[in-house]
PQR file of N, CA, C, O and H, with PARSE charges and radii, in Angstrom:
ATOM      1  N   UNK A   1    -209.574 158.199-149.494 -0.4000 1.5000
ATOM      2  CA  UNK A   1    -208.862 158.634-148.307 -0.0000 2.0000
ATOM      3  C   UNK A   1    -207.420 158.164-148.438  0.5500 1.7000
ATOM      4  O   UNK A   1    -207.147 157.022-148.809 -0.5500 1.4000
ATOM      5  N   UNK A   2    -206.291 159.293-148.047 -0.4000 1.5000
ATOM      6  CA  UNK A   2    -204.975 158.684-148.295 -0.0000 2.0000
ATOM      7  C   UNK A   2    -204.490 158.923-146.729  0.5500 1.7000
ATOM      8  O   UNK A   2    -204.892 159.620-145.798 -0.5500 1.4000
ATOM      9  H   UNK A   2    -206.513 160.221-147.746  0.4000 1.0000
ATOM     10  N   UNK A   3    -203.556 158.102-146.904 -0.4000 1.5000
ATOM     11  CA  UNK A   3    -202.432 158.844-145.324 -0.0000 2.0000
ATOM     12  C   UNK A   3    -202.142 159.921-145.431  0.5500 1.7000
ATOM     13  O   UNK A   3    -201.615 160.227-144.361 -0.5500 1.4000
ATOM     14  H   UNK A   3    -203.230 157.535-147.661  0.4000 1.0000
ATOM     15  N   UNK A   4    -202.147 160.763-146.090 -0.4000 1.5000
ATOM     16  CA  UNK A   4    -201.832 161.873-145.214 -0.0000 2.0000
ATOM     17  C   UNK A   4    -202.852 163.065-145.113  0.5500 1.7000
ATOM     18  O   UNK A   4    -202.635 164.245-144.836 -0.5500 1.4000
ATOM     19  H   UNK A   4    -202.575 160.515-146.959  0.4000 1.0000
ATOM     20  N   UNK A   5    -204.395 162.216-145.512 -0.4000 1.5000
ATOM     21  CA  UNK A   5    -205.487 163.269-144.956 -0.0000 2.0000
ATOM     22  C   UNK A   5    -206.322 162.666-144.068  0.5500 1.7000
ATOM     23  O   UNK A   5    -207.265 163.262-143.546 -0.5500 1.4000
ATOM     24  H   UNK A   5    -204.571 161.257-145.737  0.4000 1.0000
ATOM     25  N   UNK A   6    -206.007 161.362-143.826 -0.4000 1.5000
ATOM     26  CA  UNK A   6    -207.113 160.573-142.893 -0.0000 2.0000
ATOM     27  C   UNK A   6    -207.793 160.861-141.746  0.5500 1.7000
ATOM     28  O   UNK A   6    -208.834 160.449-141.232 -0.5500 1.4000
ATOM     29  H   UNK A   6    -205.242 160.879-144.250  0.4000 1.0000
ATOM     30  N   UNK A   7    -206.426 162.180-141.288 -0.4000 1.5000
ATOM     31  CA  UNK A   7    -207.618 162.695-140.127 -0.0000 2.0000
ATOM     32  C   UNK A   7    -208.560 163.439-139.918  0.5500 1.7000
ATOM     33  O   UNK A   7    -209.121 163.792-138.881 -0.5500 1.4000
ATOM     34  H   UNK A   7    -205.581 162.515-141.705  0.4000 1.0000
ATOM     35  N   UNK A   8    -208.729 163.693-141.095 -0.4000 1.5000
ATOM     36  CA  UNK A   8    -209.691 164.922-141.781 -0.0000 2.0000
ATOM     37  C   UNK A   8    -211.133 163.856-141.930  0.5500 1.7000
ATOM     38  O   UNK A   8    -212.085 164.435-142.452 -0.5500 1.4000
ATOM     39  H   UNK A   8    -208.273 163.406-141.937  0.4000 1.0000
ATOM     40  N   UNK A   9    -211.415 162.236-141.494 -0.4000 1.5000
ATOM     41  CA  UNK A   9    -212.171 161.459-142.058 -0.0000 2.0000
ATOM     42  C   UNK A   9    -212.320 161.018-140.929  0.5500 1.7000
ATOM     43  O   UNK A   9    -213.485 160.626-140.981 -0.5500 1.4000
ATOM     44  H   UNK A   9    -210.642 161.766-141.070  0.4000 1.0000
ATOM     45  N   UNK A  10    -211.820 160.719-139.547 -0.4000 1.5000
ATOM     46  CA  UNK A  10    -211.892 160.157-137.877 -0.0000 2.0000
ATOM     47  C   UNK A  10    -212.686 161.126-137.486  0.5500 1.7000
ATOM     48  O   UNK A  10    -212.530 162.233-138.002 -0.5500 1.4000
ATOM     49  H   UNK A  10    -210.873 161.038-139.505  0.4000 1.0000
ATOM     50  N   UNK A  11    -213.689 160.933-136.513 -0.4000 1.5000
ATOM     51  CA  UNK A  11    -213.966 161.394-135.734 -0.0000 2.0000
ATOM     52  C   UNK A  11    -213.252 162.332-134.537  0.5500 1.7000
ATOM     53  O   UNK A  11    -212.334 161.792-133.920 -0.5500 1.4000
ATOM     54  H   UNK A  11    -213.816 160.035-136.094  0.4000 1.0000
ATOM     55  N   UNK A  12    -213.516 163.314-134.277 -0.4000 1.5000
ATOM     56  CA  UNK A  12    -212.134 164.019-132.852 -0.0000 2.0000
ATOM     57  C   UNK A  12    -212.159 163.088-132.159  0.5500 1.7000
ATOM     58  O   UNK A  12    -211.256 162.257-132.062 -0.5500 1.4000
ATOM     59  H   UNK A  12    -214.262 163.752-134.778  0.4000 1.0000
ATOM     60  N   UNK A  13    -213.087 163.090-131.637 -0.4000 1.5000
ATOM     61  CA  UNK A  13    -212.809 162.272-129.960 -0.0000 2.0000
ATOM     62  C   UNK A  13    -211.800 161.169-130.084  0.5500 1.7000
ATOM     63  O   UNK A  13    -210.805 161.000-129.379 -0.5500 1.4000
ATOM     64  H   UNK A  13    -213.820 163.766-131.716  0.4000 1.0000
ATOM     65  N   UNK A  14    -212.371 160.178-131.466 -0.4000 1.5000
ATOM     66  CA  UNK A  14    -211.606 158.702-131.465 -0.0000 2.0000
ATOM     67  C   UNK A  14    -209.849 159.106-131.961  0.5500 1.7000
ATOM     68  O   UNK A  14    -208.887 158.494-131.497 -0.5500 1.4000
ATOM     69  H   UNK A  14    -213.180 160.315-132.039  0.4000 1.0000
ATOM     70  N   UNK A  15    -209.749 160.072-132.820 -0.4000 1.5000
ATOM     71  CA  UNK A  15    -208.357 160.646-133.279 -0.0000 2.0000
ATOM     72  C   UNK A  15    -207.719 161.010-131.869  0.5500 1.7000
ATOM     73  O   UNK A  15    -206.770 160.296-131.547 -0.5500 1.4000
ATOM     74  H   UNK A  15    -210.531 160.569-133.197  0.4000 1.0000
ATOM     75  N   UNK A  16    -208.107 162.050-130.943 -0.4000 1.5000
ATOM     76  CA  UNK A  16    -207.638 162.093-129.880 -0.0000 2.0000
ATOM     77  C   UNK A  16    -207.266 161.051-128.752  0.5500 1.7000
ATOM     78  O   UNK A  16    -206.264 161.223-128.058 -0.5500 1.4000
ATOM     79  H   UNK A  16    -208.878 162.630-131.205  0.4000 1.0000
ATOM     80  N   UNK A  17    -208.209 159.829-128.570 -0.4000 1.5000
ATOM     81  CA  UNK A  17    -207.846 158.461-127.831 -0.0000 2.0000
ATOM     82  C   UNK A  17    -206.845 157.842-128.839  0.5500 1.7000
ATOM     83  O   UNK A  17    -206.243 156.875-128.372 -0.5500 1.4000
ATOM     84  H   UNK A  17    -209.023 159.689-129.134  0.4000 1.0000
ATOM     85  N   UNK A  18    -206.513 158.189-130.173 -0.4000 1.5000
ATOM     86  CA  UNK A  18    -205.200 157.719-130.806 -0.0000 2.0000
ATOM     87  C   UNK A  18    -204.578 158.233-130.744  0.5500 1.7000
ATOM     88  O   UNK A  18    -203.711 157.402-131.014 -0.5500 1.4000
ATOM     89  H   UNK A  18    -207.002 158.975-130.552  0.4000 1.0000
ATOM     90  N   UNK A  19    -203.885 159.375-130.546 -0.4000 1.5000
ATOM     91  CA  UNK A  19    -203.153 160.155-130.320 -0.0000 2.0000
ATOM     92  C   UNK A  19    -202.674 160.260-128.838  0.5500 1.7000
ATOM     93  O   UNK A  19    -201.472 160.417-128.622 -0.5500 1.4000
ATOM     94  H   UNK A  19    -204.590 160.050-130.327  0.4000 1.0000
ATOM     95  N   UNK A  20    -203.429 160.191-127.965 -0.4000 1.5000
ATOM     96  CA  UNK A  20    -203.254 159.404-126.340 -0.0000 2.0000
ATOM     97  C   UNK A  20    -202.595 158.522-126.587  0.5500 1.7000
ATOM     98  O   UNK A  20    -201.391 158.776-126.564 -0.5500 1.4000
ATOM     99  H   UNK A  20    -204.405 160.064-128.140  0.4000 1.0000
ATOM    100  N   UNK A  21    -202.973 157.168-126.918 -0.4000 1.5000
ATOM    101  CA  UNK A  21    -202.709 156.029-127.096 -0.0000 2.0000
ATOM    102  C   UNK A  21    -201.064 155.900-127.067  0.5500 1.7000
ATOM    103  O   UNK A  21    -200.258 155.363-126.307 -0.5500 1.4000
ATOM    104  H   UNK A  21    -203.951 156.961-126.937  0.4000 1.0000
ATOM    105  N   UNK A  22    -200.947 156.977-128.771 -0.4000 1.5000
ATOM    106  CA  UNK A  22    -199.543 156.418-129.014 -0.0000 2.0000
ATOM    107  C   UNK A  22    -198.497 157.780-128.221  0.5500 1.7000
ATOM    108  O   UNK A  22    -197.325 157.846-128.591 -0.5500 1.4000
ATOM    109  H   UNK A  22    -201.601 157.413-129.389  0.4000 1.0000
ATOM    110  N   UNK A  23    -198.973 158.726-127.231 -0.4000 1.5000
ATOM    111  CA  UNK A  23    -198.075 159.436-126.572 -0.0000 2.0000
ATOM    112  C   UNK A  23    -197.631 158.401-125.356  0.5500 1.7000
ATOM    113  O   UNK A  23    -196.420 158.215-125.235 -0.5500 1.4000
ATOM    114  H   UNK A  23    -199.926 158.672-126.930  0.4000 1.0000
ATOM    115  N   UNK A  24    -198.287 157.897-124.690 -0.4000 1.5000
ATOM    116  CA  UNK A  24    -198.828 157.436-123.891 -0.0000 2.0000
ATOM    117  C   UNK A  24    -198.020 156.114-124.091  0.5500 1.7000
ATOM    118  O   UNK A  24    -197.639 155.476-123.110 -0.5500 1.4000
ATOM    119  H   UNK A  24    -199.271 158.048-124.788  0.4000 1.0000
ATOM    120  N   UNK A  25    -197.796 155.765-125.194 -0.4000 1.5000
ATOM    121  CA  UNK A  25    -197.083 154.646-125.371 -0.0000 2.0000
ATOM    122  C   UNK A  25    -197.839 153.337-125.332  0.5500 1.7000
ATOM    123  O   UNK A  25    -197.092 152.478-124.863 -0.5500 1.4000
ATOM    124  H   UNK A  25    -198.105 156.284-125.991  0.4000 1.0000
ATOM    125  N   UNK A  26    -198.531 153.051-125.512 -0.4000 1.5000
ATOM    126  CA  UNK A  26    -199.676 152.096-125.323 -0.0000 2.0000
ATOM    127  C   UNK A  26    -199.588 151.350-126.964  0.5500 1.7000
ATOM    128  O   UNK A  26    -200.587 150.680-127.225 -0.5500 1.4000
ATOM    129  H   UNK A  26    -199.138 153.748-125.893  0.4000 1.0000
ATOM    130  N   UNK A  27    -198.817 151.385-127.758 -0.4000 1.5000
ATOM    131  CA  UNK A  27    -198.556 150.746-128.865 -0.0000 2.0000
ATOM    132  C   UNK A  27    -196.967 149.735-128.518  0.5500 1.7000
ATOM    133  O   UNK A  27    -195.803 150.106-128.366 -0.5500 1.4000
ATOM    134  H   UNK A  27    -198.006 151.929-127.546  0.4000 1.0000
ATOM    135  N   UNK A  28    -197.551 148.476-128.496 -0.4000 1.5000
ATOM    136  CA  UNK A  28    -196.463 147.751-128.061 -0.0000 2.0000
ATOM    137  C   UNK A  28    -195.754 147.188-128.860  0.5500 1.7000
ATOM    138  O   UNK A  28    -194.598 146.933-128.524 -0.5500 1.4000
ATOM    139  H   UNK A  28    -198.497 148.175-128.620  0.4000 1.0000
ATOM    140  N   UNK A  29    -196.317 146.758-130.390 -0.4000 1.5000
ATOM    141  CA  UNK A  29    -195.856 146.497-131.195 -0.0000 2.0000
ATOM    142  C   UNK A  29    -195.791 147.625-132.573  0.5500 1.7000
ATOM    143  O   UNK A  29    -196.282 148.689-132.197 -0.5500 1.4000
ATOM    144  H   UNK A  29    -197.256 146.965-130.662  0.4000 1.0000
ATOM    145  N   UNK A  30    -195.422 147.690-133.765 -0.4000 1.5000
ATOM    146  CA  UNK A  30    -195.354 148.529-134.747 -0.0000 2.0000
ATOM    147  C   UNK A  30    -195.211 147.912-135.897  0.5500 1.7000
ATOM    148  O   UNK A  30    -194.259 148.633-136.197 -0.5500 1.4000
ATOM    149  H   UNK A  30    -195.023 146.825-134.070  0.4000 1.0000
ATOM    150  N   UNK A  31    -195.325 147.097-136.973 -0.4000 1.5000
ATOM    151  CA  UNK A  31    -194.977 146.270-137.867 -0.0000 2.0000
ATOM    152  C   UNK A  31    -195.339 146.727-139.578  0.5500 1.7000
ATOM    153  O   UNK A  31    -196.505 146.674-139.970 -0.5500 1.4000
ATOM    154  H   UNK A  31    -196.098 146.512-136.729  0.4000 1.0000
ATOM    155  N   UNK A  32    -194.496 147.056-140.274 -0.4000 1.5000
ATOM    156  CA  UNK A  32    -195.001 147.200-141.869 -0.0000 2.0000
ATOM    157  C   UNK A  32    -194.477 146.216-143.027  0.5500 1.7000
ATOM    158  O   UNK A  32    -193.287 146.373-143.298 -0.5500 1.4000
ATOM    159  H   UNK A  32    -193.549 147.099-139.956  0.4000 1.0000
ATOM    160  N   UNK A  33    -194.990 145.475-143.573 -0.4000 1.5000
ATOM    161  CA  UNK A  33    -194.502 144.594-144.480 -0.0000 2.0000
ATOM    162  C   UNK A  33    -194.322 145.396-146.170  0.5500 1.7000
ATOM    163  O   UNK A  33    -193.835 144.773-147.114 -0.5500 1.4000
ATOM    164  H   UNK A  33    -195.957 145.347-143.353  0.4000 1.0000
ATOM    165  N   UNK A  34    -194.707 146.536-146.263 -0.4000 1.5000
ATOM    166  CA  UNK A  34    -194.578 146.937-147.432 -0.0000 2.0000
ATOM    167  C   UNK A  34    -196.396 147.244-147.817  0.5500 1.7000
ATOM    168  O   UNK A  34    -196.993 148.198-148.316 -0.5500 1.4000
ATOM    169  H   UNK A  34    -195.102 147.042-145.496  0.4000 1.0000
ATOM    170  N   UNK A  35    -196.584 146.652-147.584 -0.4000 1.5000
ATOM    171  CA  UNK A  35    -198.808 146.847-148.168 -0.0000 2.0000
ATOM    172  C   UNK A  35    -199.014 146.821-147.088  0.5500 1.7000
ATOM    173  O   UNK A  35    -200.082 147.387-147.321 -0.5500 1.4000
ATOM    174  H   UNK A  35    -196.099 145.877-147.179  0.4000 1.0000
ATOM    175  N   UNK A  36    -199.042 146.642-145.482 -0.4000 1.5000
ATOM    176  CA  UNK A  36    -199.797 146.831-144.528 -0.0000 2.0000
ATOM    177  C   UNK A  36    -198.935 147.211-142.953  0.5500 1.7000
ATOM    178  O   UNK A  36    -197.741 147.064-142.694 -0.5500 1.4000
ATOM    179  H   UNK A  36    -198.174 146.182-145.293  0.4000 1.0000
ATOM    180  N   UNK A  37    -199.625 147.536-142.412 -0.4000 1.5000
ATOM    181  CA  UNK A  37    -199.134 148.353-141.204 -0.0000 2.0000
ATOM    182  C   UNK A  37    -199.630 147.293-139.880  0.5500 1.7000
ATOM    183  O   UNK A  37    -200.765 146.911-140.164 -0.5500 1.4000
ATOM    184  H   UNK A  37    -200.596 147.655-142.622  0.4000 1.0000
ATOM    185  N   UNK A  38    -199.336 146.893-138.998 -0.4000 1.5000
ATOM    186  CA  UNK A  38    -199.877 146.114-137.977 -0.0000 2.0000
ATOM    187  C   UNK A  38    -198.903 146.489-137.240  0.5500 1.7000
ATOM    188  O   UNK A  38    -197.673 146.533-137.227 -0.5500 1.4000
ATOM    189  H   UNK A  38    -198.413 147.204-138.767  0.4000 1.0000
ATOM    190  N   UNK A  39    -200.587 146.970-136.099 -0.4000 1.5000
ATOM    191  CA  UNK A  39    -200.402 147.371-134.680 -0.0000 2.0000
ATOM    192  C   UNK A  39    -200.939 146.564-133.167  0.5500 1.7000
ATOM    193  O   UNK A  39    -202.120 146.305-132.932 -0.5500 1.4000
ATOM    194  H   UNK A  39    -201.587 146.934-136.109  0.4000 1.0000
ATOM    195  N   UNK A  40    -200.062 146.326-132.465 -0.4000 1.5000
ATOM    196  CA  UNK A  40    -200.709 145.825-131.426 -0.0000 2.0000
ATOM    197  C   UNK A  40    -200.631 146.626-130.363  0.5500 1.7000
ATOM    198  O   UNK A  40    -199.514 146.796-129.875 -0.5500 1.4000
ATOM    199  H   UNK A  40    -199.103 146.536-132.656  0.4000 1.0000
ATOM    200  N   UNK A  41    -201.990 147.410-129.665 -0.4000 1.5000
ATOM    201  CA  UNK A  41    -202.031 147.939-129.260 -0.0000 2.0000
ATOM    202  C   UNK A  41    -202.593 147.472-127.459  0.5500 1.7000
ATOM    203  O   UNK A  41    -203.461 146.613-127.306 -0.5500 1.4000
ATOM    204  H   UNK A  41    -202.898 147.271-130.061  0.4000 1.0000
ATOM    205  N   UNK A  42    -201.963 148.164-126.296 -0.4000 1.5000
ATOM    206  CA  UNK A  42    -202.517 147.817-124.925 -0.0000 2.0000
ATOM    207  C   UNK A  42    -203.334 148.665-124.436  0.5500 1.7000
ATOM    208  O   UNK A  42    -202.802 149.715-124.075 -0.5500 1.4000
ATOM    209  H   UNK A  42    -201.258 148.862-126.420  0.4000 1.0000
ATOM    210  N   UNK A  43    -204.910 148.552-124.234 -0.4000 1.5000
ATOM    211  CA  UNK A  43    -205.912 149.396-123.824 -0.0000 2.0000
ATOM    212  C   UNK A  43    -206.298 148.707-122.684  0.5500 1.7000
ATOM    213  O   UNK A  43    -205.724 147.902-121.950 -0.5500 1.4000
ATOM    214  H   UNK A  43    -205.343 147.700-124.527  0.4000 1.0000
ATOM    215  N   UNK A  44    -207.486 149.244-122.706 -0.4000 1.5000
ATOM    216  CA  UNK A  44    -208.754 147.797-121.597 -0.0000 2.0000
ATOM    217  C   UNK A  44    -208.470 146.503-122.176  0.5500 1.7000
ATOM    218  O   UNK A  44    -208.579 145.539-121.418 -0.5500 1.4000
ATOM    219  H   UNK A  44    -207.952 149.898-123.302  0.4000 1.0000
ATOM    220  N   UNK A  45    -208.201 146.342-123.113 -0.4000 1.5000
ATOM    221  CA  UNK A  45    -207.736 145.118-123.702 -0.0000 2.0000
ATOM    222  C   UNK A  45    -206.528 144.999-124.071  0.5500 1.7000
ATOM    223  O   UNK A  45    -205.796 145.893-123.646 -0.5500 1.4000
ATOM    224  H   UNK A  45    -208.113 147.124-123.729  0.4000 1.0000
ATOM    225  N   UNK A  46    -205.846 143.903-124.971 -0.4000 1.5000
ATOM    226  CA  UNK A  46    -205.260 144.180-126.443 -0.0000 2.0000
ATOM    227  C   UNK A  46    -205.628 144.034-127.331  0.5500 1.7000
ATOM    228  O   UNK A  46    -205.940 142.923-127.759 -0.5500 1.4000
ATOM    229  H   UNK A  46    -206.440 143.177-125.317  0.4000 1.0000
ATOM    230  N   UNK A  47    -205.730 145.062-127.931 -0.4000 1.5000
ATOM    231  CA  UNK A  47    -206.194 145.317-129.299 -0.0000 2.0000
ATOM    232  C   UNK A  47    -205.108 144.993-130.976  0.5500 1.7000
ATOM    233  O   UNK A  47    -203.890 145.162-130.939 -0.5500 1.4000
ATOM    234  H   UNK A  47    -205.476 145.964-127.584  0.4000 1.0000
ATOM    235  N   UNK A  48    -205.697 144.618-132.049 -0.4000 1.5000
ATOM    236  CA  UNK A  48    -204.885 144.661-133.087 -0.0000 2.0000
ATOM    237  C   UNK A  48    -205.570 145.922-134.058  0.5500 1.7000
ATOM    238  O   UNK A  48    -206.775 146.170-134.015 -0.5500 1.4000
ATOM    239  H   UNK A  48    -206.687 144.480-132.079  0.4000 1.0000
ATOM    240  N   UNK A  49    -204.713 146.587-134.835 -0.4000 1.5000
ATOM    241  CA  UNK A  49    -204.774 147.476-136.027 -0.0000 2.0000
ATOM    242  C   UNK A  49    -204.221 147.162-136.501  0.5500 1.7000
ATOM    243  O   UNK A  49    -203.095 146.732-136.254 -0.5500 1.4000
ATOM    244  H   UNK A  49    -203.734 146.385-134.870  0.4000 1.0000
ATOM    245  N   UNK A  50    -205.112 147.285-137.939 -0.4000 1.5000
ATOM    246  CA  UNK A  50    -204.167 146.764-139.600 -0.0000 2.0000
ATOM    247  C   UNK A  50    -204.773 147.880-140.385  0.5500 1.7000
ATOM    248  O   UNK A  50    -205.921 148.318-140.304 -0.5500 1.4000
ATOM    249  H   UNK A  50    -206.028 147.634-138.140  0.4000 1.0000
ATOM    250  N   UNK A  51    -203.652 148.316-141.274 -0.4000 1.5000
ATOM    251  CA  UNK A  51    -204.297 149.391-142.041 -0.0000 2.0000
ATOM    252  C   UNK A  51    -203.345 148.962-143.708  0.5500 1.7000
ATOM    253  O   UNK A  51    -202.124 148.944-143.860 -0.5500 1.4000
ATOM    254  H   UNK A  51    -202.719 147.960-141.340  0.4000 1.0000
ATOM    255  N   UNK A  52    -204.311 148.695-144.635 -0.4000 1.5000
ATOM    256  CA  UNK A  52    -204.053 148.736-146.017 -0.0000 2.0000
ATOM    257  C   UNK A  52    -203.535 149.631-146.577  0.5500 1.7000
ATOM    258  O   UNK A  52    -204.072 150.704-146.300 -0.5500 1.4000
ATOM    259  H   UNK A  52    -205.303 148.709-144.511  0.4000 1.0000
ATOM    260  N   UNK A  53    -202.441 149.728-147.488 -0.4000 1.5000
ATOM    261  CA  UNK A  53    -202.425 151.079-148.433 -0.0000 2.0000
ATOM    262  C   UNK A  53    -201.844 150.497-149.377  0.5500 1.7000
ATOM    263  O   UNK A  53    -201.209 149.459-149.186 -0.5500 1.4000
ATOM    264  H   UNK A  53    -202.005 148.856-147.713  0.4000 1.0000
ATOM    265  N   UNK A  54    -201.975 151.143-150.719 -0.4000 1.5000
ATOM    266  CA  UNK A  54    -201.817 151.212-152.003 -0.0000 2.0000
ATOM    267  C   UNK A  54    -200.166 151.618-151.982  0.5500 1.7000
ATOM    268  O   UNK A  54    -199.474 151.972-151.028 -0.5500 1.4000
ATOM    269  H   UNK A  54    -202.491 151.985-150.874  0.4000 1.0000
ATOM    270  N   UNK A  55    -199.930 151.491-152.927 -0.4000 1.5000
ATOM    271  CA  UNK A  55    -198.486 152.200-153.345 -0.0000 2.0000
ATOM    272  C   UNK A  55    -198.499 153.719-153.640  0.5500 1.7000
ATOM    273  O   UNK A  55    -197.481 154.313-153.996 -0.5500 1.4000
ATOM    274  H   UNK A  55    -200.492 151.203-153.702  0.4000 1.0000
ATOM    275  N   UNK A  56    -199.765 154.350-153.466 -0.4000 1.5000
ATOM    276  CA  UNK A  56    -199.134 156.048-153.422 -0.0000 2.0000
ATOM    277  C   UNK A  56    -200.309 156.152-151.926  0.5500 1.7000
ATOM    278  O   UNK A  56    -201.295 156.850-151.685 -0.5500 1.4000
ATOM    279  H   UNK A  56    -200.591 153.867-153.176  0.4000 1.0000
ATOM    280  N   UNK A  57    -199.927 155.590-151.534 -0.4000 1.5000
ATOM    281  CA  UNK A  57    -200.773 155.876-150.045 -0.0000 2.0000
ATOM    282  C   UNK A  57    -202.100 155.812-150.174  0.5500 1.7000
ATOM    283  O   UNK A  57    -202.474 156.894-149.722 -0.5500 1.4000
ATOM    284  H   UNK A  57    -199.126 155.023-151.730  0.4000 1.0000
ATOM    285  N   UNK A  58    -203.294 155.052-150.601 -0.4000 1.5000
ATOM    286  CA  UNK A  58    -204.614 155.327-150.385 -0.0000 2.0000
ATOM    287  C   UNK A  58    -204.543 154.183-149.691  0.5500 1.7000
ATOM    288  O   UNK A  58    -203.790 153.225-149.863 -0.5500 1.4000
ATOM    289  H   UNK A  58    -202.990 154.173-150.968  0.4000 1.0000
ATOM    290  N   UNK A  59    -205.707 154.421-148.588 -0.4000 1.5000
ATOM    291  CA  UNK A  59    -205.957 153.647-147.735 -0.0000 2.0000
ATOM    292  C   UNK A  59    -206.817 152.528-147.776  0.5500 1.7000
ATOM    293  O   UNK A  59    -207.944 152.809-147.368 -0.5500 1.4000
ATOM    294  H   UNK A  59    -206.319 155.199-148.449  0.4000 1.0000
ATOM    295  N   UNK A  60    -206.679 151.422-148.109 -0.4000 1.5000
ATOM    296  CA  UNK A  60    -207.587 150.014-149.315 -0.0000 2.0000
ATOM    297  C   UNK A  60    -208.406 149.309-148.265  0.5500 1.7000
ATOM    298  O   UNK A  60    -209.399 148.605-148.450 -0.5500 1.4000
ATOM    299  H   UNK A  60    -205.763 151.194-148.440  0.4000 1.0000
ATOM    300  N   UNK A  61    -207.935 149.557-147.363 -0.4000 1.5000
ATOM    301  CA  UNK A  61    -208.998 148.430-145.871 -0.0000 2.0000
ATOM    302  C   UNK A  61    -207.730 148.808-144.408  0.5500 1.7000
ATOM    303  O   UNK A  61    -206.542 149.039-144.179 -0.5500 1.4000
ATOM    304  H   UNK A  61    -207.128 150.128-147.212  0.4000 1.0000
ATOM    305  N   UNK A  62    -209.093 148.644-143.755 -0.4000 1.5000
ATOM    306  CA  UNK A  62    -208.735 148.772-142.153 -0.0000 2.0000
ATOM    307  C   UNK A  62    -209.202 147.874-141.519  0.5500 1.7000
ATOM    308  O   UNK A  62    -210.114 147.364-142.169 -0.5500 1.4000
ATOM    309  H   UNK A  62    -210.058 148.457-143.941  0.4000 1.0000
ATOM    310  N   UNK A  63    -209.027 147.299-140.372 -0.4000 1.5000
ATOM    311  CA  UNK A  63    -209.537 146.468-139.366 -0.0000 2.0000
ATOM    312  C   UNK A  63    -208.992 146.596-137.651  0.5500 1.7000
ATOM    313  O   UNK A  63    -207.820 146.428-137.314 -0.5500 1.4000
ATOM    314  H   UNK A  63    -208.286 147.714-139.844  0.4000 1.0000
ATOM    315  N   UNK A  64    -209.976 146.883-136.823 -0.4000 1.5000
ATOM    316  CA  UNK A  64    -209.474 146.986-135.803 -0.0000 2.0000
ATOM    317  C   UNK A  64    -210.467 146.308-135.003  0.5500 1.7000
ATOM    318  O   UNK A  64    -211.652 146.644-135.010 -0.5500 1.4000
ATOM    319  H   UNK A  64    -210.928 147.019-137.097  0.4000 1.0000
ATOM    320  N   UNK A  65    -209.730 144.801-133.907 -0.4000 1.5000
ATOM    321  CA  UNK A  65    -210.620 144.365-132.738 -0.0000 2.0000
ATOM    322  C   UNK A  65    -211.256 144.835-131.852  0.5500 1.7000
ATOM    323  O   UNK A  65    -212.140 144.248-131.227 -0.5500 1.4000
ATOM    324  H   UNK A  65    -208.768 144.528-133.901  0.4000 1.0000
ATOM    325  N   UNK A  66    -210.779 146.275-131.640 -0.4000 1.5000
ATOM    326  CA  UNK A  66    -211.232 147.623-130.548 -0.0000 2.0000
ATOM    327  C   UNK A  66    -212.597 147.416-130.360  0.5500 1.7000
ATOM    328  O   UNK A  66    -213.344 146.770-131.095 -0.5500 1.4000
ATOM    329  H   UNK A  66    -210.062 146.752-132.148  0.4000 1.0000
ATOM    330  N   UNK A  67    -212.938 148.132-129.109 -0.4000 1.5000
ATOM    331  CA  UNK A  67    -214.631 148.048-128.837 -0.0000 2.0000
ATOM    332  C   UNK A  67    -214.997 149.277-129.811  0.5500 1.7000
ATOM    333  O   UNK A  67    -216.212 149.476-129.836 -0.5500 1.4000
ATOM    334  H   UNK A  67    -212.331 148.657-128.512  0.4000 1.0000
ATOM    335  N   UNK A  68    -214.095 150.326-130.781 -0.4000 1.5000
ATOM    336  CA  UNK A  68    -214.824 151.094-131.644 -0.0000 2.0000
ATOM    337  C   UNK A  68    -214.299 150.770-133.219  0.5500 1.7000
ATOM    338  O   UNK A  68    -213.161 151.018-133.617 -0.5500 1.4000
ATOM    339  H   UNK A  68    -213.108 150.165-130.761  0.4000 1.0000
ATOM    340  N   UNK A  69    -215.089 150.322-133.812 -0.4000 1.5000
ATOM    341  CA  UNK A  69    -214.369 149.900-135.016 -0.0000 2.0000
ATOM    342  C   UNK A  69    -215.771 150.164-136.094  0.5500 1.7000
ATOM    343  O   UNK A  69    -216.398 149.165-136.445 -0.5500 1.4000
ATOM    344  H   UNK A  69    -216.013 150.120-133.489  0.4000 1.0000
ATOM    345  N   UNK A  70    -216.097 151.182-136.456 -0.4000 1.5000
ATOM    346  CA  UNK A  70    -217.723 151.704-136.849 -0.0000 2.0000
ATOM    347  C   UNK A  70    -217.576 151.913-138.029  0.5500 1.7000
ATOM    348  O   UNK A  70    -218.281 152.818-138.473 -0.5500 1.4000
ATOM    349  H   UNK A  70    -215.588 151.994-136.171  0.4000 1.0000
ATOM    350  N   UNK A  71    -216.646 151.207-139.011 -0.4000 1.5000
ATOM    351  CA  UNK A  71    -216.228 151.862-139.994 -0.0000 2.0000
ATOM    352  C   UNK A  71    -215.028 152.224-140.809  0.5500 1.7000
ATOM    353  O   UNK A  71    -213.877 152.136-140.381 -0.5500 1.4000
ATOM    354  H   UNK A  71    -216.073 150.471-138.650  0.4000 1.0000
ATOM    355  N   UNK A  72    -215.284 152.546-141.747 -0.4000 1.5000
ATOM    356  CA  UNK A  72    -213.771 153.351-142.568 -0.0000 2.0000
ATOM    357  C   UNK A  72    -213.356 154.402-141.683  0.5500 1.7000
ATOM    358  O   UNK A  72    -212.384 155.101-141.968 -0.5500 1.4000
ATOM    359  H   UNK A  72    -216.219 152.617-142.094  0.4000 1.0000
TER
END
C-alpha cells in the first residue's frame, strides 16, 4: 500500500469520518519529520495518528489511539 492509493484499502465509512474530520478541522496538530507523519487529532477524545512511509511512499506502519484502529 502506498500514499497515493491508500484509499482504495480504508473502509468508506472510516475514510469518510476522515475526511469529516479534516474538513471540519478537527486536526489540531500536523507534524512530518521526514519518515513519519504525526497527527493529533480532536474527536470524542484526543486522538494521535502516526503513519510510516518509505522513501518512495509505501506505507511501513500505522498507529492510531482512536476507538477504530482494526488494522492496516
Amino acid at each position: 500500500m502506498n500514499i497515493q492509493n491508500f484509499e482504495k484499502h480504508i473502509e468508506r465509512k472510516i475514510l469518510a469520518r476522515g475526511k469529516d474530520y479534516y474538513f471540519s478541522q478537527y486536526i489540531a496538530s500536523l507534524e512530518y519529520d521526514g519518515e513519519e507523519w504525526v497527527a493529533e487529532v480532536e474527536g470524542s477524545d484526543d486522538y494521535t495518528v502516526t503513519v510510516s512511509l518509505s522513501n518512495n511512499g509505501d506505507i511501513i506502519d500505522t498507529y492510531c489511539d482512536c476507538p477504530y484502529d482494526m488494522g492496516n
